[in-house]
PDB file with one MODEL, atoms N, CA, C and O in Angstrom:
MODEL        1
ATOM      1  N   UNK A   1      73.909  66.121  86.661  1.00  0.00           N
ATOM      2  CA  UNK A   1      74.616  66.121  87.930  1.00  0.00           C
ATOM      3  C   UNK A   1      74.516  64.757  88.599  1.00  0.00           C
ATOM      4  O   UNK A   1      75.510  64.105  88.920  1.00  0.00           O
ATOM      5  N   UNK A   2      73.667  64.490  88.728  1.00  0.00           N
ATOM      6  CA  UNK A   2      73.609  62.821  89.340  1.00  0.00           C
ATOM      7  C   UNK A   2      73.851  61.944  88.806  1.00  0.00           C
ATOM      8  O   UNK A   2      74.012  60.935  89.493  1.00  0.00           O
ATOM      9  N   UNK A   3      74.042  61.802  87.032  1.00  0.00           N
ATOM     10  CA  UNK A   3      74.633  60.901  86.567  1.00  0.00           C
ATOM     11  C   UNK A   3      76.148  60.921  86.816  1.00  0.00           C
ATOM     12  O   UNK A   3      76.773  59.865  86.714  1.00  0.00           O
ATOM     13  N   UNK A   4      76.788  62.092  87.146  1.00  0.00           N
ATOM     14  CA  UNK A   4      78.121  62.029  87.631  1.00  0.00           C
ATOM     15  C   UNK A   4      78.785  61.784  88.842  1.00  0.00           C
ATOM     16  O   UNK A   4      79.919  61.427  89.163  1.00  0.00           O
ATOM     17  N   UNK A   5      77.568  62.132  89.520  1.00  0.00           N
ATOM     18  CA  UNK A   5      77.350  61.258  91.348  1.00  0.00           C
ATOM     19  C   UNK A   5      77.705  60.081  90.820  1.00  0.00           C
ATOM     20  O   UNK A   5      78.875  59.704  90.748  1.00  0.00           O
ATOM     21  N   UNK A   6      76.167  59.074  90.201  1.00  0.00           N
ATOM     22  CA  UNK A   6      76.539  57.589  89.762  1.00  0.00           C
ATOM     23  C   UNK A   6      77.775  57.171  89.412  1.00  0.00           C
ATOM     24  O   UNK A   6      78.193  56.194  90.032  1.00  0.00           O
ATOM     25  N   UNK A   7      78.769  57.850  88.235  1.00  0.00           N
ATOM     26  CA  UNK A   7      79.405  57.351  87.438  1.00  0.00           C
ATOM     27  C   UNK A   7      80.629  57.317  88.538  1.00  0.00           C
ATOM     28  O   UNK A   7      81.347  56.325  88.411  1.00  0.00           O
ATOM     29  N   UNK A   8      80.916  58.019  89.360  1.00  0.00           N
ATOM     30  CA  UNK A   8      81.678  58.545  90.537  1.00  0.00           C
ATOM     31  C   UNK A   8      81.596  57.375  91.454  1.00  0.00           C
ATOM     32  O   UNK A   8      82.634  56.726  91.592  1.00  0.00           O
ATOM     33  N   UNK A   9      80.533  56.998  92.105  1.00  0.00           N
ATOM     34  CA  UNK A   9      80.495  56.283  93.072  1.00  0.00           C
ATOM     35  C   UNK A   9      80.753  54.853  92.703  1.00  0.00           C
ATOM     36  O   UNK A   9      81.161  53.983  93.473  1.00  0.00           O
ATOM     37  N   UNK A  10      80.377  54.674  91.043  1.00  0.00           N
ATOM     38  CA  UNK A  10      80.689  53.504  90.804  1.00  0.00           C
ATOM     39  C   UNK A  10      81.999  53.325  90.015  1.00  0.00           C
ATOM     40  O   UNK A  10      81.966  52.400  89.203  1.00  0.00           O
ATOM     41  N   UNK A  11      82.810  53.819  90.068  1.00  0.00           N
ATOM     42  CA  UNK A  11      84.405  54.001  89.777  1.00  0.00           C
ATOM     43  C   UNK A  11      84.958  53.780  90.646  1.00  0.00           C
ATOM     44  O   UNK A  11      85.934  53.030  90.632  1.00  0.00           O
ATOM     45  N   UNK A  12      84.313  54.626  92.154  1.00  0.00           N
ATOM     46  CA  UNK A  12      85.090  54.838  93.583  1.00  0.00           C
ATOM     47  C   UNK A  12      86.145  53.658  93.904  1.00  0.00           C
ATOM     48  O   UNK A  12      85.446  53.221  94.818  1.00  0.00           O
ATOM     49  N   UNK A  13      86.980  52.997  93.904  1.00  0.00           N
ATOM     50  CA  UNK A  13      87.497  51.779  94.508  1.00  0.00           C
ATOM     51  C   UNK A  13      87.136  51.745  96.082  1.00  0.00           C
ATOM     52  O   UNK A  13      86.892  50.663  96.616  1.00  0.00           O
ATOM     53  N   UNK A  14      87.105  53.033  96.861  1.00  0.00           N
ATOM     54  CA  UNK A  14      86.626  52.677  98.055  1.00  0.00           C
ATOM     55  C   UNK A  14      85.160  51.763  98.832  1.00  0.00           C
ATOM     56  O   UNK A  14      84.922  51.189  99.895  1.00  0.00           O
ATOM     57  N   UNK A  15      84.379  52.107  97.419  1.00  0.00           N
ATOM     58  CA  UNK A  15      82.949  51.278  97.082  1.00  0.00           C
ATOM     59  C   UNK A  15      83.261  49.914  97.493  1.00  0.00           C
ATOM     60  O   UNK A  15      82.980  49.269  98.504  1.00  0.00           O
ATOM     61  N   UNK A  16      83.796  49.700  96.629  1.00  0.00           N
ATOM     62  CA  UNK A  16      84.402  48.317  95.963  1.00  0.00           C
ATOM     63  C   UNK A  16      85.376  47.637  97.073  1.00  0.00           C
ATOM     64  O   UNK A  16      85.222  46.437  97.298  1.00  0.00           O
ATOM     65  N   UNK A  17      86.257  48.279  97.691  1.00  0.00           N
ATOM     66  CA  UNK A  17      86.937  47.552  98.484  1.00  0.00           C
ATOM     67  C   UNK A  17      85.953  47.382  99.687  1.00  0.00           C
ATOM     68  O   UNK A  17      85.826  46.275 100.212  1.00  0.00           O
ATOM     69  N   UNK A  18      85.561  47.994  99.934  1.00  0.00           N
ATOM     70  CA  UNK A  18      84.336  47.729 101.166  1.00  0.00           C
ATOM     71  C   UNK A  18      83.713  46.649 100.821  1.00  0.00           C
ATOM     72  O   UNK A  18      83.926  45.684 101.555  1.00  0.00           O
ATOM     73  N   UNK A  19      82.889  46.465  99.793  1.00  0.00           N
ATOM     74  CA  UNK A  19      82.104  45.638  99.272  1.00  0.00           C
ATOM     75  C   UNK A  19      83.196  43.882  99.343  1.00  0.00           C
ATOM     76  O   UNK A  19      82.698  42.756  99.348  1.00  0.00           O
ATOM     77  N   UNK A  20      84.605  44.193  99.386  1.00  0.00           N
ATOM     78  CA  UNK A  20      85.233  43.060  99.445  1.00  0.00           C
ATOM     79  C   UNK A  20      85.208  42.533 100.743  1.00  0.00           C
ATOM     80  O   UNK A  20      84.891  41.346 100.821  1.00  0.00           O
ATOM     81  N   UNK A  21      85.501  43.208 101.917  1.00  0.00           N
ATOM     82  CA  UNK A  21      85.548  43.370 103.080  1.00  0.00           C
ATOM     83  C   UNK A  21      84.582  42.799 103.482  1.00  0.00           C
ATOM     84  O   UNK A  21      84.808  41.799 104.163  1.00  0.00           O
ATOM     85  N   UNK A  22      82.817  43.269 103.181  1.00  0.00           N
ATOM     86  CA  UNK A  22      82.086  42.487 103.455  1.00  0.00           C
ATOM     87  C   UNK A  22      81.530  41.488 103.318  1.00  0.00           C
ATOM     88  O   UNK A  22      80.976  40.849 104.213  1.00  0.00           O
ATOM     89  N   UNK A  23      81.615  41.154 101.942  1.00  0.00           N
ATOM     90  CA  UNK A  23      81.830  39.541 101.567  1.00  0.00           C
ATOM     91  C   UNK A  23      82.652  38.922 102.491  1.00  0.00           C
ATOM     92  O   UNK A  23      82.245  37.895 103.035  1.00  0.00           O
ATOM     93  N   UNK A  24      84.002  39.484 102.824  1.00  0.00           N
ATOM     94  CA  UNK A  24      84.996  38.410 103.841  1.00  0.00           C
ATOM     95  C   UNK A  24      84.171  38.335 105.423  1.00  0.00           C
ATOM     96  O   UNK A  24      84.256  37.407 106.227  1.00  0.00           O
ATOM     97  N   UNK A  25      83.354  39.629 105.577  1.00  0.00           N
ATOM     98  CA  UNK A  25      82.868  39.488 107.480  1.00  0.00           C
ATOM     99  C   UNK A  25      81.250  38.991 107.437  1.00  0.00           C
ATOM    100  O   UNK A  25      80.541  39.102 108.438  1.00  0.00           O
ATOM    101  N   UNK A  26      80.705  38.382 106.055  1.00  0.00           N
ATOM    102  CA  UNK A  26      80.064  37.726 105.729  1.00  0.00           C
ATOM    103  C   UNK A  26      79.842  36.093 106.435  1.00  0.00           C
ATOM    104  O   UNK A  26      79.044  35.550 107.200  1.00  0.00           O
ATOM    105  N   UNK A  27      81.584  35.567 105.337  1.00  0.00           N
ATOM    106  CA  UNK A  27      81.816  34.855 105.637  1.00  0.00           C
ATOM    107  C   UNK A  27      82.401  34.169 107.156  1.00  0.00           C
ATOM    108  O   UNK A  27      82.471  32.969 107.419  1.00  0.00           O
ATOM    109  N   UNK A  28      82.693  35.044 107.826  1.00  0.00           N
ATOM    110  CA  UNK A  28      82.941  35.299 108.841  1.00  0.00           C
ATOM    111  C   UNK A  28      81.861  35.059 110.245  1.00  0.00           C
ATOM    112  O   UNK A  28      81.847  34.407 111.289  1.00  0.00           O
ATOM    113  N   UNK A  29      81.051  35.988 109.547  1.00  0.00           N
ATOM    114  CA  UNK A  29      80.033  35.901 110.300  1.00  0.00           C
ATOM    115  C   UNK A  29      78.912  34.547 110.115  1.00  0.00           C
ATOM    116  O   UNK A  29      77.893  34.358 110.778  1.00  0.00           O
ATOM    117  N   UNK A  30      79.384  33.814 109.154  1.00  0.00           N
ATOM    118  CA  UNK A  30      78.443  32.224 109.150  1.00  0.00           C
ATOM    119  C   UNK A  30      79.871  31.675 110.104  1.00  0.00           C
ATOM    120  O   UNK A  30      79.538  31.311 111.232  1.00  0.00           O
ATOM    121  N   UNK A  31      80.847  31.606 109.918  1.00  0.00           N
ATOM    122  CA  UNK A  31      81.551  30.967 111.091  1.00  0.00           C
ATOM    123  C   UNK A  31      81.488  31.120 112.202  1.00  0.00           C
ATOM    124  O   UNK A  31      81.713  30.203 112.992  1.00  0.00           O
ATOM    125  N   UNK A  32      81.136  32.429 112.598  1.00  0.00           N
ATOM    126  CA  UNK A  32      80.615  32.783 113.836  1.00  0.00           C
ATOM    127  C   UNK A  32      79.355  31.935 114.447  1.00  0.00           C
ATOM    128  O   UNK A  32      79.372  31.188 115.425  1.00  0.00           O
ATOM    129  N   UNK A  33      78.493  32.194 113.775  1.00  0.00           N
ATOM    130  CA  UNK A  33      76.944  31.574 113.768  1.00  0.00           C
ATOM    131  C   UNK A  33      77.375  30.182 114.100  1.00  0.00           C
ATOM    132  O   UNK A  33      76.876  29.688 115.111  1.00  0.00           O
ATOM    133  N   UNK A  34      78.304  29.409 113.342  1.00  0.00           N
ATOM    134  CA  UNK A  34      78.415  27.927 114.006  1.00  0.00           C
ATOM    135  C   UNK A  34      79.209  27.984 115.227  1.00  0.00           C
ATOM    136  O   UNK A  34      78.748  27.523 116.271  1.00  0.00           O
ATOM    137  N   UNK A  35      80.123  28.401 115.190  1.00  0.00           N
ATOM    138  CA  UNK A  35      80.738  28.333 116.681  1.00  0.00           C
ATOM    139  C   UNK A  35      79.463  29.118 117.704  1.00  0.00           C
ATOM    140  O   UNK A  35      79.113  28.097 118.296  1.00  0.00           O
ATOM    141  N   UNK A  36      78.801  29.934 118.134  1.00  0.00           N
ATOM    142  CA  UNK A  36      78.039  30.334 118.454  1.00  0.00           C
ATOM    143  C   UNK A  36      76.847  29.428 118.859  1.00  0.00           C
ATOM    144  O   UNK A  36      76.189  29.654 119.874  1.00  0.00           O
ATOM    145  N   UNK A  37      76.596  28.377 118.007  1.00  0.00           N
ATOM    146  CA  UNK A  37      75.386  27.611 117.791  1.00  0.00           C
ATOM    147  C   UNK A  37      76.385  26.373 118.930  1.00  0.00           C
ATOM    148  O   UNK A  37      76.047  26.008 120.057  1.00  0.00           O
ATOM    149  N   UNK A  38      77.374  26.049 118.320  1.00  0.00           N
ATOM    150  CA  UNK A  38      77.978  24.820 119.004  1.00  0.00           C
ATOM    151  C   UNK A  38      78.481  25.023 120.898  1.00  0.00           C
ATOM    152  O   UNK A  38      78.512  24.191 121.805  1.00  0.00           O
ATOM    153  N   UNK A  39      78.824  26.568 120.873  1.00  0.00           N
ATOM    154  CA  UNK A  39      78.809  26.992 122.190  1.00  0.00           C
ATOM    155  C   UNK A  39      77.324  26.981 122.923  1.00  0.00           C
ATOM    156  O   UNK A  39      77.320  26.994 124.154  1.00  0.00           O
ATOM    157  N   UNK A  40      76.106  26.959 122.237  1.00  0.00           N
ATOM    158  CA  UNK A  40      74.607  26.650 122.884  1.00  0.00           C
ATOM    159  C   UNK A  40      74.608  25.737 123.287  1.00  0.00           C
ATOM    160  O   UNK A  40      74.634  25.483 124.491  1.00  0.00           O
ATOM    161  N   UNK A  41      74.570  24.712 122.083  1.00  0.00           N
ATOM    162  CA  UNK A  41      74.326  23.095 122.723  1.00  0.00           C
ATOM    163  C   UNK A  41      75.246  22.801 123.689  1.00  0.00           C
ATOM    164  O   UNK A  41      74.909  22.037 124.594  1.00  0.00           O
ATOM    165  N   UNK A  42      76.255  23.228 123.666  1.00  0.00           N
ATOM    166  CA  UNK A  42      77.530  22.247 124.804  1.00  0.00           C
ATOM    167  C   UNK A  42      76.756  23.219 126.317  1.00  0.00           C
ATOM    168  O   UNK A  42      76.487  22.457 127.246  1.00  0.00           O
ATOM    169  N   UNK A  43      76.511  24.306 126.512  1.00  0.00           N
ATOM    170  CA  UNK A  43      76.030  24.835 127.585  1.00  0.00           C
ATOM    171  C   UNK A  43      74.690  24.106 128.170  1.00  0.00           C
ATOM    172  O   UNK A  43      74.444  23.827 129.343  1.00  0.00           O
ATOM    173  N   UNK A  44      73.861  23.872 126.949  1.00  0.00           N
ATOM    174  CA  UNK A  44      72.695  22.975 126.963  1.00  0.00           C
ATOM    175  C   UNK A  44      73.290  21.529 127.711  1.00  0.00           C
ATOM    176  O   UNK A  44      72.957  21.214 128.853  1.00  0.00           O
ATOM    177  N   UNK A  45      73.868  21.027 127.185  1.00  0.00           N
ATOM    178  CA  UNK A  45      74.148  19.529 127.453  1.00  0.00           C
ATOM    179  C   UNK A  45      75.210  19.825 129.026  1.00  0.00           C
ATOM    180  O   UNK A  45      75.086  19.054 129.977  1.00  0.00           O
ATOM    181  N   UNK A  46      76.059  20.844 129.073  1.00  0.00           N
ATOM    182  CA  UNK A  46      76.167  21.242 130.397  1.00  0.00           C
ATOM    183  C   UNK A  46      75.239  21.196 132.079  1.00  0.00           C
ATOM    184  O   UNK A  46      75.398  20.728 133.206  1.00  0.00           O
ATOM    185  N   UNK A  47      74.251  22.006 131.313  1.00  0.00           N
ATOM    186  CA  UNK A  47      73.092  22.286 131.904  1.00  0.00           C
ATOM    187  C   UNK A  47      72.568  20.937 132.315  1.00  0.00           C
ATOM    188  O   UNK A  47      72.448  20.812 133.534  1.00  0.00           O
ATOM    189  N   UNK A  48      72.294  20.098 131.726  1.00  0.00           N
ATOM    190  CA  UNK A  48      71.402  19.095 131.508  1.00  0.00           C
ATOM    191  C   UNK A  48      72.297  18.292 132.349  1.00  0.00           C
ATOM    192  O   UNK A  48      71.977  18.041 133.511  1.00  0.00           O
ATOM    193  N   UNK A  49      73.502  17.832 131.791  1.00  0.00           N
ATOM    194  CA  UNK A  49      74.197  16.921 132.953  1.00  0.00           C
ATOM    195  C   UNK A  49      74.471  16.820 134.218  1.00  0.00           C
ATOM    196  O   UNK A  49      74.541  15.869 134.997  1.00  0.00           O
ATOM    197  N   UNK A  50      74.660  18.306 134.334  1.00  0.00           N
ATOM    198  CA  UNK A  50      75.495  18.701 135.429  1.00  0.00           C
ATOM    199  C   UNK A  50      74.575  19.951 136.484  1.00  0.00           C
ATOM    200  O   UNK A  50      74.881  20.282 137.630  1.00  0.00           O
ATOM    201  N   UNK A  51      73.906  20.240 136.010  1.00  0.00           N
ATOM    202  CA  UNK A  51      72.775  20.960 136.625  1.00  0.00           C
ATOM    203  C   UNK A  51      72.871  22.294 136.692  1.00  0.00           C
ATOM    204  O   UNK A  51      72.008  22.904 137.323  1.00  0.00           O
ATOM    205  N   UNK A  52      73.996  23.036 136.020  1.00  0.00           N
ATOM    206  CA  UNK A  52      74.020  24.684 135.907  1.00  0.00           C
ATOM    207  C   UNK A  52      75.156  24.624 134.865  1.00  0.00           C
ATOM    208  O   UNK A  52      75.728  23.543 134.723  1.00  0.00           O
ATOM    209  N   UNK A  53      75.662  26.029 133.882  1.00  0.00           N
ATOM    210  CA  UNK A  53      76.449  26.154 132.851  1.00  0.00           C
ATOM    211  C   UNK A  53      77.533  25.870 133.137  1.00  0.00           C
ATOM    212  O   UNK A  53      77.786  25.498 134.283  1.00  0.00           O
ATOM    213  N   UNK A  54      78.480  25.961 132.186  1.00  0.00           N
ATOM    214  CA  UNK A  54      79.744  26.125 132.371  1.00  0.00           C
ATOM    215  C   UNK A  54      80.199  27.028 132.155  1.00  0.00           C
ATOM    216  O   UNK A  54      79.827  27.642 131.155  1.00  0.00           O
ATOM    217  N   UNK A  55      81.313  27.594 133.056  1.00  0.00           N
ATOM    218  CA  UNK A  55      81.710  29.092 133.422  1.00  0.00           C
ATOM    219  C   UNK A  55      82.669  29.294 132.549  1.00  0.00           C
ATOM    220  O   UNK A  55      83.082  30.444 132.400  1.00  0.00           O
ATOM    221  N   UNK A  56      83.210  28.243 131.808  1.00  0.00           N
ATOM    222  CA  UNK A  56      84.376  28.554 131.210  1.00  0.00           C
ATOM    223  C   UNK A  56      83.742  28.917 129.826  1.00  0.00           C
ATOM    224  O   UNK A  56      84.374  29.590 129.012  1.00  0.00           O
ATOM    225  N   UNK A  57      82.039  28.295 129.492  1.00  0.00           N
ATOM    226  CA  UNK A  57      81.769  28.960 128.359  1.00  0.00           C
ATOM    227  C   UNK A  57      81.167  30.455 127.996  1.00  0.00           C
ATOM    228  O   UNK A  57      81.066  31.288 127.095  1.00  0.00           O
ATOM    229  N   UNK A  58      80.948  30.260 128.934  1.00  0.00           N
ATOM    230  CA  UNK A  58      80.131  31.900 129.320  1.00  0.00           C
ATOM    231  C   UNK A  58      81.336  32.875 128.853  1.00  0.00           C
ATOM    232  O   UNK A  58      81.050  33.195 127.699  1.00  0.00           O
ATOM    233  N   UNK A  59      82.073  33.247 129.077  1.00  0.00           N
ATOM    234  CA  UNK A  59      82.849  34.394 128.381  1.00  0.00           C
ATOM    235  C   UNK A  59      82.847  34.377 127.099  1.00  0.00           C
ATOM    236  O   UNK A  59      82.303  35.319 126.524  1.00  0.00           O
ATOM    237  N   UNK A  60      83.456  33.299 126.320  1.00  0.00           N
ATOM    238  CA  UNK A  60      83.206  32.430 125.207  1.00  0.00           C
ATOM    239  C   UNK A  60      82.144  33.488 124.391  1.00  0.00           C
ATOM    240  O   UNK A  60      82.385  34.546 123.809  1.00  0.00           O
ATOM    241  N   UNK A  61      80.698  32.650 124.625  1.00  0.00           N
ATOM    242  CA  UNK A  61      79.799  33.071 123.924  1.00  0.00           C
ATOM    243  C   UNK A  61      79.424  34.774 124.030  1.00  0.00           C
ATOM    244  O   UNK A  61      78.838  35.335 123.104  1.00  0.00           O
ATOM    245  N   UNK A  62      79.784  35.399 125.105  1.00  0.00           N
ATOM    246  CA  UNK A  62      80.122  36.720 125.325  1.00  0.00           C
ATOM    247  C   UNK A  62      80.751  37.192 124.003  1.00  0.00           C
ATOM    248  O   UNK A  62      80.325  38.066 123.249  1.00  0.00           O
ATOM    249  N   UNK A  63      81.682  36.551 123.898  1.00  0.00           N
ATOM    250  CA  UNK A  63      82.820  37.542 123.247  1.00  0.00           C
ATOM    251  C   UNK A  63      81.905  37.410 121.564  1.00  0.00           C
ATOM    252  O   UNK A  63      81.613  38.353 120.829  1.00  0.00           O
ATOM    253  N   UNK A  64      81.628  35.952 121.339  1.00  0.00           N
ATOM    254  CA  UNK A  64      81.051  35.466 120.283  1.00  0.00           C
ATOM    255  C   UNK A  64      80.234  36.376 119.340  1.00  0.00           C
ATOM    256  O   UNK A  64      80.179  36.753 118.170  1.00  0.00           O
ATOM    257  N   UNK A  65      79.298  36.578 121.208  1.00  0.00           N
ATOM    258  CA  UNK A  65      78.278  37.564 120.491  1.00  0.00           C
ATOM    259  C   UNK A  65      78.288  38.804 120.454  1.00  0.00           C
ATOM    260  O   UNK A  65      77.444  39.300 119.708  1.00  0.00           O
ATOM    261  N   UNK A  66      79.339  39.896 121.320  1.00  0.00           N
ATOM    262  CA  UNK A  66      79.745  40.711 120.576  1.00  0.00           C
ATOM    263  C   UNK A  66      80.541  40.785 118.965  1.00  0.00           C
ATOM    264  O   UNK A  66      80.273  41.527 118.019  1.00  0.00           O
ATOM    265  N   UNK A  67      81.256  40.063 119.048  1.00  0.00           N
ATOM    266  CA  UNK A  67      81.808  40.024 117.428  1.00  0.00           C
ATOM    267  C   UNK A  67      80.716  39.375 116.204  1.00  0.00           C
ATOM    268  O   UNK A  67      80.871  39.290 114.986  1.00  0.00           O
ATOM    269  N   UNK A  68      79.828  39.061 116.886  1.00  0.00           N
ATOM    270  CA  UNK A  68      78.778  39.073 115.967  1.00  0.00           C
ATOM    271  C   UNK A  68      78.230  40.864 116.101  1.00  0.00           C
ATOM    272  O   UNK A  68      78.670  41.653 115.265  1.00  0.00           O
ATOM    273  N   UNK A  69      77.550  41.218 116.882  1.00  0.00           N
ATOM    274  CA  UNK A  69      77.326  42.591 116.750  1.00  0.00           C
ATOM    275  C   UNK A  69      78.191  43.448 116.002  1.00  0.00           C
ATOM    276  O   UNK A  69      77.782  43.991 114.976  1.00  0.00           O
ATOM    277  N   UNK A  70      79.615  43.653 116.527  1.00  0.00           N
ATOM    278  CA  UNK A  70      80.329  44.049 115.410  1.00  0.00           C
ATOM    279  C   UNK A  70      80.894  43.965 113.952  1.00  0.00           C
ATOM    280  O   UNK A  70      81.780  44.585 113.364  1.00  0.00           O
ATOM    281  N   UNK A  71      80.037  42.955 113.597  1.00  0.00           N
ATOM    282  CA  UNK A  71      80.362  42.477 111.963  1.00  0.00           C
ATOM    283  C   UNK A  71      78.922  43.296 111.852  1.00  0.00           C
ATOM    284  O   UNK A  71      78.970  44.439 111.399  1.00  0.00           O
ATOM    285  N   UNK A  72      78.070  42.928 112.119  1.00  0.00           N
ATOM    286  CA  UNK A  72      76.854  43.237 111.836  1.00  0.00           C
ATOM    287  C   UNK A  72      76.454  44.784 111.520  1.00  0.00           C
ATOM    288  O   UNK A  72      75.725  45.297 110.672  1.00  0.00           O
ATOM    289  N   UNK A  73      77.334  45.351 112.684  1.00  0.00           N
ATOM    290  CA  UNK A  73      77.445  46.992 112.798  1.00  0.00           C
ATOM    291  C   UNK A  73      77.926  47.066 111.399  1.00  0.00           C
ATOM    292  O   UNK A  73      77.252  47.643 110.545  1.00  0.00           O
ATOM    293  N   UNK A  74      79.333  46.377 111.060  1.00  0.00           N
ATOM    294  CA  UNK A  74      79.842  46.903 110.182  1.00  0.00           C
ATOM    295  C   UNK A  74      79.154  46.657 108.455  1.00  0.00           C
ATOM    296  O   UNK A  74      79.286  47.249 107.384  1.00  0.00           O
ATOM    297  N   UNK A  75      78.354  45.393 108.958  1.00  0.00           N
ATOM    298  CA  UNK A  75      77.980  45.273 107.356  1.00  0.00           C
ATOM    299  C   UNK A  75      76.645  46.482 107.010  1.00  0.00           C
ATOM    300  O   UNK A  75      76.258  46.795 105.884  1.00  0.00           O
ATOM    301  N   UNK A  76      76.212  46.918 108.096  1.00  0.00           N
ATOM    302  CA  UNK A  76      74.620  47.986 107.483  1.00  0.00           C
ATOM    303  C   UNK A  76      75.521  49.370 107.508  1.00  0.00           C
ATOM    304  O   UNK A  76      74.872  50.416 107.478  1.00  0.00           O
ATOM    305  N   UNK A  77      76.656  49.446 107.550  1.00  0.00           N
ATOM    306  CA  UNK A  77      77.167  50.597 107.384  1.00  0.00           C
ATOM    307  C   UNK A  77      76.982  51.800 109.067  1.00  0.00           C
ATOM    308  O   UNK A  77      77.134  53.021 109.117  1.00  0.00           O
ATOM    309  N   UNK A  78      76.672  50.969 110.047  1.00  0.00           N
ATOM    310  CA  UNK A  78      76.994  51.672 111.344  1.00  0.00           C
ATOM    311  C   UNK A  78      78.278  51.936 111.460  1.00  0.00           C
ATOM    312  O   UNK A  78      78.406  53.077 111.906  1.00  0.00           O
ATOM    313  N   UNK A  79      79.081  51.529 111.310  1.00  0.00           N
ATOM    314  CA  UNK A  79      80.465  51.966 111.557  1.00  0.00           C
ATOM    315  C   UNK A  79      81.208  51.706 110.279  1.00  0.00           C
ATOM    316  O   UNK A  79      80.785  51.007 109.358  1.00  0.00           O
ATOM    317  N   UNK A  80      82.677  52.514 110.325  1.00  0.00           N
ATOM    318  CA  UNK A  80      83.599  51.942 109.357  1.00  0.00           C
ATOM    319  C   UNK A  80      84.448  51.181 109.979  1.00  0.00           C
ATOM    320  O   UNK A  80      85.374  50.742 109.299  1.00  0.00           O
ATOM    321  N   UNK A  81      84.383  50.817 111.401  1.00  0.00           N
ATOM    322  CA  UNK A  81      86.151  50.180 112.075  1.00  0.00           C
ATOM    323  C   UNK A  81      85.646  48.701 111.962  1.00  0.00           C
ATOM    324  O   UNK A  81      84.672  48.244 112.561  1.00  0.00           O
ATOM    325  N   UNK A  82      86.468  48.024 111.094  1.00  0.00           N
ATOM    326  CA  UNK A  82      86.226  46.756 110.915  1.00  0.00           C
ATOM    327  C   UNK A  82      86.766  45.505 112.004  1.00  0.00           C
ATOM    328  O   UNK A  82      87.847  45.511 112.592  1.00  0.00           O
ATOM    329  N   UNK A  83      85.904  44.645 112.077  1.00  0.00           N
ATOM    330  CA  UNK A  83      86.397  44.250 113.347  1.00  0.00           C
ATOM    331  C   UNK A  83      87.584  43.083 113.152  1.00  0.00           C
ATOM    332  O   UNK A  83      88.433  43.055 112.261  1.00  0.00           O
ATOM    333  N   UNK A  84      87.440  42.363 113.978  1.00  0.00           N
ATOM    334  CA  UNK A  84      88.940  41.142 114.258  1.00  0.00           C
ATOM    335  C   UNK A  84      88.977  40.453 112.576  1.00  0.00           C
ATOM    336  O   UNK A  84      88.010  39.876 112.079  1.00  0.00           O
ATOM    337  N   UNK A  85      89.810  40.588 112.135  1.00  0.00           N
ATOM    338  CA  UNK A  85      90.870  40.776 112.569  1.00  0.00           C
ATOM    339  C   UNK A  85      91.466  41.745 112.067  1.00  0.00           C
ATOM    340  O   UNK A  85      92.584  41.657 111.558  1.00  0.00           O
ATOM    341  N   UNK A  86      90.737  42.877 112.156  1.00  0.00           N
ATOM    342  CA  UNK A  86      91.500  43.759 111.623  1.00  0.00           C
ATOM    343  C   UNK A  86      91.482  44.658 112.771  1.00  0.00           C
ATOM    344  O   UNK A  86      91.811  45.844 112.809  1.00  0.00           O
ATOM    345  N   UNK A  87      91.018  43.858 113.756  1.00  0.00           N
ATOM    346  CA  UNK A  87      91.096  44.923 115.220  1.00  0.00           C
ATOM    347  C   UNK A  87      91.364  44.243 116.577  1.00  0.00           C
ATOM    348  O   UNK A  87      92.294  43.522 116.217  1.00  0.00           O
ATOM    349  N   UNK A  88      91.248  44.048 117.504  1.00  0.00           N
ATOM    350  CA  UNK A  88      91.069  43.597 118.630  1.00  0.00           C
ATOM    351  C   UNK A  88      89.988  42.679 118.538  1.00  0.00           C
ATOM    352  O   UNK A  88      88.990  43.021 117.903  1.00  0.00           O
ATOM    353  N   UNK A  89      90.044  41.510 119.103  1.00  0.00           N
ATOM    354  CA  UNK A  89      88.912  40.336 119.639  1.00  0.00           C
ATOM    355  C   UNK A  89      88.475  40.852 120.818  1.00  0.00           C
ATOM    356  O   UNK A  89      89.130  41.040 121.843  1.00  0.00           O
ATOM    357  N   UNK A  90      87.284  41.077 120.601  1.00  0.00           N
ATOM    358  CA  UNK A  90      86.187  41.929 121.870  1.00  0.00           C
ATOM    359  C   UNK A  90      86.535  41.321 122.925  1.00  0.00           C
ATOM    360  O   UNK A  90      86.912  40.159 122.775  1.00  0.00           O
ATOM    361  N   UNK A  91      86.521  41.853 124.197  1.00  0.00           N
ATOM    362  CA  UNK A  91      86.777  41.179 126.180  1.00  0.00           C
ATOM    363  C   UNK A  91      85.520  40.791 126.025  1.00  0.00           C
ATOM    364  O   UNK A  91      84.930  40.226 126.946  1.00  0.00           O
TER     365      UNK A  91
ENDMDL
END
């Protein structure tokens, strides 16, 4: 019986297309991580110059770091709704 579970799950294409998906919000998610990282320092160097953030980045890294949460959700298998772009870019 469980070798036919196995043989099943590893036939599934739904396996497999997932598994593509997350390779792509993988990659995704290291692009994130740099834009994310580059939205720090400029707030940093904000900070530093000018003596408080910039307001225009603050939503920015908001949104950033929800769509990091939501890749993340999606890669441990918390959810199936895959995010931007296959959905809405988080407010």
């Amino acid at each position: 019986m469980e070798n036919a579970q196995l043989k099943h799950n590893l036939t599934s294409s739904d396996h497999w297309l997932r598994l593509l998906f997350m390779v792509l919000f993988v990659m995704l998610l290291s692009v994130a991580g740099v834009v994310m990282l580059a939205a720090i320092v400029l707030q940093f160097l904000f900070a530093i110059t000018s003596g408080s953030a910039n307001d225009n980045l603050r939503p920015l890294g908001s949104q950033i770091a929800s769509y990091i949460y939501q890749i993340l959700q999606f890669l441990i298998y918390n959810t199936e709704e895959k995010p931007f772009p296959f959905a809405d870019w988080p407010e």
